[in-house]
N, C-alpha and C positions, 0 to 999 in steps of 0.2 A: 401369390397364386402359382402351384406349381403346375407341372403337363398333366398331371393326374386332373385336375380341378379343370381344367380346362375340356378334356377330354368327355369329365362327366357332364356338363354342361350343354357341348354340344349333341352327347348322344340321348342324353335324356330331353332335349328341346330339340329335336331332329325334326319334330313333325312342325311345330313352328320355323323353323328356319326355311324347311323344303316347302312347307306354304307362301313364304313371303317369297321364298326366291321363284318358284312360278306364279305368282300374283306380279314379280318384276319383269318375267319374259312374257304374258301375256300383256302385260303393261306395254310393254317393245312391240310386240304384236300389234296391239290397236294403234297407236301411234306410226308402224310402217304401213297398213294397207287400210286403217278407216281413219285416221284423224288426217292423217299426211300420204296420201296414196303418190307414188310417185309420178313426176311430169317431165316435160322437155326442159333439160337444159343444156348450156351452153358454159364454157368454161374460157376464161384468160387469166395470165397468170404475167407481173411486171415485177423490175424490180428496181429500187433507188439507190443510183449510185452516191449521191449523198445531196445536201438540203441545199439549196444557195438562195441566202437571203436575203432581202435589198438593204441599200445601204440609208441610213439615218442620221441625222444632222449630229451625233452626239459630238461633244467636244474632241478635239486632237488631241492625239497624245498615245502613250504606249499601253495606258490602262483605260476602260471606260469605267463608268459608274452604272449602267448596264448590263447585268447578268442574265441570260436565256436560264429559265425554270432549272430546266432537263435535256443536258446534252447527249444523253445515253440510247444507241440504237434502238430500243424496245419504246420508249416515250418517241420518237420521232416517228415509228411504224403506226401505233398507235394514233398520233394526230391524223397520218393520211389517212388510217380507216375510219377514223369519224368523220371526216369530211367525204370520203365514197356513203358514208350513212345518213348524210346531212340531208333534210328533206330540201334544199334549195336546189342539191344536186339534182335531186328526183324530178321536181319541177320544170329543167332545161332540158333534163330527157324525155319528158312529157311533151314537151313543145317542138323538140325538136321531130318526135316519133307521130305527136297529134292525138288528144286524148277519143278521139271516135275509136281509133284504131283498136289501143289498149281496151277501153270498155266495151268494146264490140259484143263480147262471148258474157258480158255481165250484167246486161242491161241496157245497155248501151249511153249516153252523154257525152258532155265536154267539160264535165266538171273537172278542171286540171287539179284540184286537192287531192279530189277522191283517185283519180289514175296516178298522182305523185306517189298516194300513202301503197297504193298498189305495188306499184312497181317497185317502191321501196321493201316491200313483206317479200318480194322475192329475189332479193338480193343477199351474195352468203358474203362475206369477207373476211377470209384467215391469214395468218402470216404464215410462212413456212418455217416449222423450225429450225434454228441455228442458221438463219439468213437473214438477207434483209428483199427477199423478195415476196410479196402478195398475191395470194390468188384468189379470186373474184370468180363469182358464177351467179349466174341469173336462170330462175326458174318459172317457168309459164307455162297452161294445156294449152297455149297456141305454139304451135312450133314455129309458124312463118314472124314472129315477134322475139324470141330468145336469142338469136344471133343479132339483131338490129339494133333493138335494146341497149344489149351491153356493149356492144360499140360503141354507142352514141354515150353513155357511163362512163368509158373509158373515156373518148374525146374530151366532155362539158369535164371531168376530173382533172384532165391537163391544163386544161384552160383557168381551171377554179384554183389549182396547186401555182400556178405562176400569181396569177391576184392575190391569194394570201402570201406568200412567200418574197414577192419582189414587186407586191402591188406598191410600197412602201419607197420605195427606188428616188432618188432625186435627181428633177428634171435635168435635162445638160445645159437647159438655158440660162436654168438658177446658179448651177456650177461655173459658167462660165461670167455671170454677172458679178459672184462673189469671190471668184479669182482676180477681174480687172478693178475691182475696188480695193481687194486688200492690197495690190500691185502700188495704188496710186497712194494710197495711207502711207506705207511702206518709205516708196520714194518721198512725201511729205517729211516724215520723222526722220527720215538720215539727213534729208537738207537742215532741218532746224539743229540737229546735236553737232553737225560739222559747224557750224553755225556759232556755237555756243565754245564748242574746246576751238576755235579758231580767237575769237575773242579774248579768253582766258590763258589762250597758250597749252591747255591740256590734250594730251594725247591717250594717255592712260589713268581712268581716275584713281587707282589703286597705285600705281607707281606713283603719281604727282603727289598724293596724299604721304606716300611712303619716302618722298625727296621734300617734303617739306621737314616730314620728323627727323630723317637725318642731320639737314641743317640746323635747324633748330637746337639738337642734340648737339653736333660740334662745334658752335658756337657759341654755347654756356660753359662748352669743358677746356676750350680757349681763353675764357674770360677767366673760370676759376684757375687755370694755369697762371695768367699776367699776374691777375690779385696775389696770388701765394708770391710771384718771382718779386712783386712792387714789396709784400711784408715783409721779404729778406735785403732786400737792397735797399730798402729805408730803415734796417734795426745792423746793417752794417755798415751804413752813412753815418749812423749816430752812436755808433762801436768808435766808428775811426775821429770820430769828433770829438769825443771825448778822450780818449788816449793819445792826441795831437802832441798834449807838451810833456810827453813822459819818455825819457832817457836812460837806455839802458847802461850797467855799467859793466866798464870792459874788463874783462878777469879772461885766466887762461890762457894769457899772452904767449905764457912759455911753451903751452902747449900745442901750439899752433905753429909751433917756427919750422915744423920738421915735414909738416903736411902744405898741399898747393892749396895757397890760397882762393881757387875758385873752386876746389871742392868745397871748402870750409865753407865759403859762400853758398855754396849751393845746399851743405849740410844746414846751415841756420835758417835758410830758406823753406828748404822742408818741414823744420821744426813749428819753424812759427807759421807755417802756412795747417798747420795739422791742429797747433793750438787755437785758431781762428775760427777751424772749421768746425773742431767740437763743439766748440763756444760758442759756434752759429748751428749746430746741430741742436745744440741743450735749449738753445734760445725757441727752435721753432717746436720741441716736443714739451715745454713747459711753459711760458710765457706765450706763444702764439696756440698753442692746444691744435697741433697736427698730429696726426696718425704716424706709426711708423711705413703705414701702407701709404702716406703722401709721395706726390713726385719730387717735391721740394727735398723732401728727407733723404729718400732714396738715393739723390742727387749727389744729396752731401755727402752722407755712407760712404757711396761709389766713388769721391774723390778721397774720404779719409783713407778707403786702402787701397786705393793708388798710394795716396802720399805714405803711406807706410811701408810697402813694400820696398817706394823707392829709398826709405830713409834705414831700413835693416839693410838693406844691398849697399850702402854707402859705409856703415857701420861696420859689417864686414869686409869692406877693402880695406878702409880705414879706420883699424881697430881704436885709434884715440880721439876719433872724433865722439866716442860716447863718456868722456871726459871733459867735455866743453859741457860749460855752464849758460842753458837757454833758458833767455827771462819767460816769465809766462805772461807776460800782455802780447796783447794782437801786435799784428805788425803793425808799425805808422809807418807812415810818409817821409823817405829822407835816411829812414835807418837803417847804416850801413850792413849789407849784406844780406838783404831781402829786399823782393821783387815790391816795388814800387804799386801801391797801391791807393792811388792819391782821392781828394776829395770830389777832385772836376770829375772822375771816370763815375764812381757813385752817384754822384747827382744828376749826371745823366742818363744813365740808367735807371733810375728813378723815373725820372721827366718822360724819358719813350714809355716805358710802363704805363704812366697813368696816359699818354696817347692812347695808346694801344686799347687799352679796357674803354675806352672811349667811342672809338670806332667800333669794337665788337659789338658793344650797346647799341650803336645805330643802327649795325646789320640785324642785329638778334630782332630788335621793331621791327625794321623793313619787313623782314621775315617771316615773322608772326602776324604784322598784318597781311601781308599777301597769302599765308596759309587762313585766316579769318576770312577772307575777303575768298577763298576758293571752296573754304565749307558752305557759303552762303550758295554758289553755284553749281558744288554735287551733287546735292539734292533732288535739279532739276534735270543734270544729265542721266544720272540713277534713272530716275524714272521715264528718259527718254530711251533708254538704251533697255529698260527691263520692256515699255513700249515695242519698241524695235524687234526684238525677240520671238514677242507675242503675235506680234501682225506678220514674221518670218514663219511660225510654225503654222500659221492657219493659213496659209496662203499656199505652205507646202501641201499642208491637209485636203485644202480644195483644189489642188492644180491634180493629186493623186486618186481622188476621187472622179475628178472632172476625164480625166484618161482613163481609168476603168470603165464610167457609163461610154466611153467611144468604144473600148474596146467589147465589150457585151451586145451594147448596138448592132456592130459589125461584123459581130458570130450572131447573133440572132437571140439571146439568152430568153425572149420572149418565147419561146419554142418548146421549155420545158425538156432540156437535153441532158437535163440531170437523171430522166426515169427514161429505163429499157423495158420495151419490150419485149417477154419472152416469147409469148405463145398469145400469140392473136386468137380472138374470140373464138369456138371452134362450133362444128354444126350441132345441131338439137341432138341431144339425144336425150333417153329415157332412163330416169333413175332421181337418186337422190344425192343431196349435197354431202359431203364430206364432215360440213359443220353437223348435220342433223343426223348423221346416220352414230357420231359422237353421242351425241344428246340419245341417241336410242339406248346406245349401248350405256351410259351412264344410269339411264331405267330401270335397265334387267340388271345390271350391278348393285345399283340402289337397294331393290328388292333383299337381293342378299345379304347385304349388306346390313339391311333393316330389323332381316331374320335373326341376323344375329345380335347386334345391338337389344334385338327387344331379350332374346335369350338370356345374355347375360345380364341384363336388366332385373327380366323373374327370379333369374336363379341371386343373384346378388343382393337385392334391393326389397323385393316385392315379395317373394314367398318366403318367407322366415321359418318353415319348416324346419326337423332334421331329418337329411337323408341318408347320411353313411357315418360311418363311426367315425372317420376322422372331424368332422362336426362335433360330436363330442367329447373329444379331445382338446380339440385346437380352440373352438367358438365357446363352449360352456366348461372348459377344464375340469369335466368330471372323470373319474374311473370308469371305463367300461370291462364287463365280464365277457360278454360275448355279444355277436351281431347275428342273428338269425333269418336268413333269407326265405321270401315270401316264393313257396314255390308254384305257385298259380299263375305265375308270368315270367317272363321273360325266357321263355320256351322250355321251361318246366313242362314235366307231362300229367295230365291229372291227379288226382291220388284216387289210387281204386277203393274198396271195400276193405282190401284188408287193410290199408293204408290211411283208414282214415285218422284223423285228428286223436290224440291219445283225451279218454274223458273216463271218468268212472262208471261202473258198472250200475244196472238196474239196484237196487237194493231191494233185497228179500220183504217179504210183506212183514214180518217180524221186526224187522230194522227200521221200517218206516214207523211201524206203529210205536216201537222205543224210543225212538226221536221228536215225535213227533211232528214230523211232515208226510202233508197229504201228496207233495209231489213226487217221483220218483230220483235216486239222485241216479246221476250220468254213471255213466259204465266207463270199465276202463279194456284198455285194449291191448295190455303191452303183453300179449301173448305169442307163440311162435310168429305169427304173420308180423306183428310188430316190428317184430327186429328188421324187418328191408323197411319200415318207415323212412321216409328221407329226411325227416326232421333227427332219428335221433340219435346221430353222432352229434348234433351239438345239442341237444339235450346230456346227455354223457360229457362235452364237453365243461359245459356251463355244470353238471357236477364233480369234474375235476378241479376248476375253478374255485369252489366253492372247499372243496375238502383244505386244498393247496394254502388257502386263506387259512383258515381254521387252524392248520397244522402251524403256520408260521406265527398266528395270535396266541400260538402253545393253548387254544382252545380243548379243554379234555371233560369239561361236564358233559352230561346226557340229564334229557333230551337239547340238542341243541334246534335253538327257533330260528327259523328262515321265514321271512313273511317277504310276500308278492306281491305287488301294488302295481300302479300306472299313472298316467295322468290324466287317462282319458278312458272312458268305456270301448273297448274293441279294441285292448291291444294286445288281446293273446295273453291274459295271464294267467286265466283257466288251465289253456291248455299246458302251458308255461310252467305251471306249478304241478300239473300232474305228470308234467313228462321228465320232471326233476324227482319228484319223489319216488316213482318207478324206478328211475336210475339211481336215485341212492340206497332204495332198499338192495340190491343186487353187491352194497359194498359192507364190509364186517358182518354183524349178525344179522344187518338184514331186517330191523325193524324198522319202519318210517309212517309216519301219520301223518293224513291231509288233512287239512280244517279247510273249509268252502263258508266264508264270511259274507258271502254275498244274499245267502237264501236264510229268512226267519228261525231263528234257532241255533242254525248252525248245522253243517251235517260235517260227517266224518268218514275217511278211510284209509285202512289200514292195508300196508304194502310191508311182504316180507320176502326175501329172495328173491324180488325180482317177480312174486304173485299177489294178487288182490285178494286179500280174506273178505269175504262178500258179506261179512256181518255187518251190522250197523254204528259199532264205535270201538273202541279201542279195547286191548284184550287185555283183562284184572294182571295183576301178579301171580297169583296162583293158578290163572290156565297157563302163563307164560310158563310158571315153571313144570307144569304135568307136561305140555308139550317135550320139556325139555329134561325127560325122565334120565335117569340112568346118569348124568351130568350134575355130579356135584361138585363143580365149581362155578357156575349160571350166575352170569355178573348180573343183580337185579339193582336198577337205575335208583339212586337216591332220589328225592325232589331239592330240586335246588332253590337258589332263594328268590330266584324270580319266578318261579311258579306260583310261589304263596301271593305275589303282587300283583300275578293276572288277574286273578277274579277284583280286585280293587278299580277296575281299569274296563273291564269289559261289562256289558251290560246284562242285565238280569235271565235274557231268555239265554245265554251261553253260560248257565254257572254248571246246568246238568252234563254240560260237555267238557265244562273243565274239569268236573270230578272223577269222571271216566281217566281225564287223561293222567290225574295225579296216581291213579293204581294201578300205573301201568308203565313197561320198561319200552323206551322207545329211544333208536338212537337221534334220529330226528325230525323234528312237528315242522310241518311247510303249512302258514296260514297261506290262503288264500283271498287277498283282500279286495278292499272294495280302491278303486279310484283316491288318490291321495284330495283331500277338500278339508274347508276348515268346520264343512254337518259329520265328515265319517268319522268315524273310531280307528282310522290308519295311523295318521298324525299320534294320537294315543298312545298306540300300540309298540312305536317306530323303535322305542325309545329301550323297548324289553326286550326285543330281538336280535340277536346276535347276527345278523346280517339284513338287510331290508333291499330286495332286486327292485328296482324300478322297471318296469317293462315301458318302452317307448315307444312307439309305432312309427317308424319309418314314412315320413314326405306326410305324416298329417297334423306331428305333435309340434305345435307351436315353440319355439324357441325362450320365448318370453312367458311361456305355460309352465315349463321346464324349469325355468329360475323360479318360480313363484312356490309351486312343489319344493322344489331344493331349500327354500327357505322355512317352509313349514317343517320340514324334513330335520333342518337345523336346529332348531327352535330344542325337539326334543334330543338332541347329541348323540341322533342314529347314524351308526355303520353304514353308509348307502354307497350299490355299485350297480351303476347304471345296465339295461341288457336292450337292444333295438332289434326289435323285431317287425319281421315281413320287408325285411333290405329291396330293393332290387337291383341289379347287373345291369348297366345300360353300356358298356364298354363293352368289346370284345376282349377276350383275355391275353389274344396274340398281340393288343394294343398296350393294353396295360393291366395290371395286376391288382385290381383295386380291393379288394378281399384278402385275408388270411386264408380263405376257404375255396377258395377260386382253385380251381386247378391250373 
């Protein structure tokens, strides 16, 4: 929708809109001085500095399992104005005010409902925007009752705002009964668990637990120590036992004389302390199946290269000791020049070994059951101590709550010191409430509001009419030729006498009696006065239109056929067709013939330059050509081949008018038809015409009338371009431009 569519909307529903919108101030009207005349009242206005709510038993702790709805200043403003609206309110202010009072001027009673519901209809309650403060007014025809009133509203309100909000509050008695209990639970559970790690020996049950796994832990890796050190010192018991009675023999005598003999000694010492050790290395990585990651191993390692180191360092001071000849058995017992490695030392090393794994075993039980024997009694402390915990955090929870009810006590919190007052109740005056005079103004908007709602309602939804040619364009994607505005309104000025509507002339009594009609036909008018009609520059336009078409379909036969139709009776296409062929006779030679299809017979007239030949039908070839004496080149019109097809086509009483037209030179025949329908002979017709104007009538021709035509239209594979006539301007033109024609 663009500003154009909008613009014509409102100015052509102007009178609808400006109805509804004073049908909305008179609406305002009645509601200010008869429905709601104004009365006394009185206004206060408070604000809340914020809610404080009482406190609830829910469990301790940093989170509750209680959530309030709606923490948000606007839900909290909200509560307190339903509770100032709350008829129990009303009720306390009745009692307190005394309902004779109130009913006095109304009949009088002490029915306290009826003075509740009273006193409540004249009560306003708004927030103020972007605050959190409320104003309140009470209105009454008693003035000596509007300031007492909402006093007494205000009071029973503080009093009702502390009840709902800290009516909830827990007593200090309960508080303080359920602080010296949990006090004494408390002291119970620490005497029972000192009680229990006293017994046990436990301090920490997480440490005791974690000094059990340690020992436990270094006392199996103690035991698998002895065991590894008992399978070497028993497979080199029974090395040296077996190699007891074997005798090395002494070679190298001579080579030895030049070096000190306690090197030597100490040279063969090393040799065969290296050989023993391998041999005890091999023994524990293949026959015992140790790791080379064992300690046992490692051990050994760590002494082969010791002993190797020391035995190159020897080699090289004494270059001929690597010419001594070293047996390769283990050392034994007794063989000269190696360290003594007898059987009593082995064996008792053995003997402590198997001690030793002996006692570990004892410990590693002891151990194991005292850590058995301390699982059984976890359990119980665990739960004395998670106990313990529990009865510490709710004792704190009540000891904290038990000191805020003292301290609320002691400021008064009963007092409702959360809400200020601004503006205490103020004297009677005369008028109306702030909320109602809203509600007026909403009224008189309303209305306008309505006006236009319902506007574009009609123009959108409800009249399916076409009113302007961009409808024809945009909504039924036809071709339009031209828009012809209805100059009878929209501050058009009459048409005078000479001005009037272009129509054919009387016809001669001779013409009628040729034609045979007893009616007279219309007269035509396009004479000097004519020319200031206001209709016909676009008459002229709509035959430049027409020429412009023609020229570019390279159309060159003569007569070329234009027929004029509608969709409806009264849409101007009388006139429509007569103010066309007046304007085309005025172009080239100026011959143009109207057929009028709508009257028995058919009548006809002929238009040349621009003048009406007042005869009765169309002029032979041979006056055409006397007329046009002295001109011997006088183009006279062939019959084309849809000439020969009209009479196939048209009905019996128009054959005498086709034959007129076949002897005769015309540049072009404008039918005049009747209403497009599937009883008339238009549909017919559509099809032999080299152009077919639909005339439309502007805001009466149906939209869905329109497509139905166009499909008939279709049917026979006529040329059709649409022309809307009797437009009207409902914009002003300094607004918008809605016309081609507009100034």
């Amino acid at each position: 929708m663009s500003i154009g569519d909008v613009y014509f909307i409102l100015f052509r529903q102007k009178w609808v809109i400006l109805a509804f919108f004073l049908a909305g101030i008179l609406g305002a009207i009645l509601l200010l001085f008869v429905v709601k005349p104004p009365q006394y009242q009185s206004e206060a206005i408070f604000f809340i500095r914020y809610v404080l709510e009482g406190k609830s038993l829910s469990p301790p702790g940093d989170e509750s399992n209680t959530r309030p709805l709606d923490q948000q200043k606007d839900s909290i403003i909200n509560t307190e104005i339903t509770t100032l609206h709350s008829l129990d309110l009303a009720k306390e202010v009745v009692q307190a005010v005394t309902p004779e009072k109130i009913l006095a001027k109304v009949g009088g009673g002490t029915d306290i409902n009826r003075a509740a519901y009273m006193v409540r209809s004249g009560l306003t309650v708004e927030q103020i925007p972007e605050s959190s403060a409320v104003r309140i007014t009470y209105q009454n025809s008693n003035p000596a009752l509007v300031q007492p009133i909402l006093s007494e509203f205000i009071d029973a309100y503080l009093t009702k705002h502390v009840q709902l909000h800290q009516g909830l509050g827990v007593p200090n008695k309960f508080l303080t009964n359920e602080t010296a209990r949990l006090r004494t639970e408390l002291v119970e559970t620490g005497d029972e668990l000192r009680k229990i790690k006293g017994a046990t020996g436990v301090i920490s049950v997480e440490e005791t637990q974690k000094a059990y796994a340690q020992q436990i832990s270094s006392i199996r890796q103690a035991i698998f120590e002895a065991e590894a050190k008992l399978s070497g010192s028993q497979a080199v018991l029974e090395e040296l036992t077996d190699s007891s009675a074997v005798k090395p023999e002494a070679t190298n005598v001579d080579l030895t004389t030049d070096l000190p003999s306690e090197q030597v000694d100490k040279y063969k010492k090393v040799c065969s302390l290296l050989i023993f050790l391998k041999d005890k290395e091999q023994n524990y990585l293949t026959q015992q199946g140790f790791t080379v990651e064992n300690t046992l191993v490692k051990q050994i390692h760590e002494q082969i290269g010791q002993n190797e180191v020391l035995k190159k360092d020897l080699e090289e001071k004494y270059p001929k000791l690597r010419m001594l000849s070293i047996p390769s058995l283990s050392p034994v017992v007794g063989q000269p020049g190696v360290a003594s490695i007898d059987l009593m030392t082995e064996s008792e090393q053995v003997i402590a070994l198997k001690a030793r794994i002996r006692a570990l075993n004892l410990q590693l039980n002891q151990v194991w059951g005292e850590a058995t024997n301390f699982d059984r009694v976890k359990a119980r402390i665990s739960e004395l101590e998670q106990k313990q915990e529990v009865e510490e955090a709710n004792l704190k929870y009540y000891m904290s709550n038990l000191e805020e009810a003292r301290i609320d006590e002691a400021l008064g919190a009963d007092k409702a010191a959360n809400i200020g007052i601004i503006q205490a109740p103020t004297p009677p005056v005369k008028g109306w409430s702030t909320t109602f005079k809203k509600k007026v103004t909403m009224v008189a908007a309303g209305g306008a509001f309505a006006g236009l709602a319902l506007a574009f309602l009609i123009e959108l939804l409800l009249d399916r009419s076409i009113k302007r040619p961009t409808d024809i364009e945009t909504k039924l994607r036809l071709p339009l030729f031209i828009s012809i505005p209805d100059t009878t309104k929209n501050g058009h000025r009459p048409l005078t006498i000479n001005q009037s509507p272009l129509r054919l002339k009387d016809a001669e009594s001779s013409g009628r009696q040729a034609s045979g009609r007893d009616t007279p036909l219309p007269e035509t008018g396009m004479d000097s006065g004519s020319r200031r009609h206001p209709l016909r520059r676009f008459y002229e336009g709509l035959r430049d239109r027409l020429i412009v078409y023609f020229e570019v379909k390279n159309l060159v036969h003569k007569p070329k056929l234009v027929g004029v139709t509608s969709c409806a009776k009264g849409a101007g296409v009388s006139s429509i067709a007569t103010g066309l062929a007046a304007c085309l006779s005025e172009t080239g030679e100026g011959n143009v013939l109207l057929v009028d299809m709508n009257v028995e017979g058919g009548a006809a007239q002929r238009f040349h330059k621009g003048k009406s030949n007042c005869g009765p039908g169309p002029a032979s070839k041979t006056e055409m050509k006397e007329k046009a004496s002295g001109q011997e080149d006088l183009y006279v019109a062939t019959e084309p081949a849809r000439m020969e097809e009209l009479p196939q086509v048209l009905p019996k009483h128009f054959a005498g008018l086709i034959s007129q037209v076949r002897h005769s030179d015309y540049d072009y025949i404008i039918f005049d038809m009747p209403p497009v329908a599937e009883t008339t002979i238009t549909f017919r017709l559509a099809r032999l015409m080299d152009m077919m104007l639909v005339v439309i009538e502007a805001e009466k021709t149906n939209q869905e009338v329109v497509k139905r035509v166009m499909s008939l239209l279709a049917e026979s594979k006529a040329n059709v371009s649409m022309v809307l006539n009797k437009t009207q301007t409902y914009v002003p033109p300094r607004l918008h431009q809605e016309f081609l024609h507009d100034p």
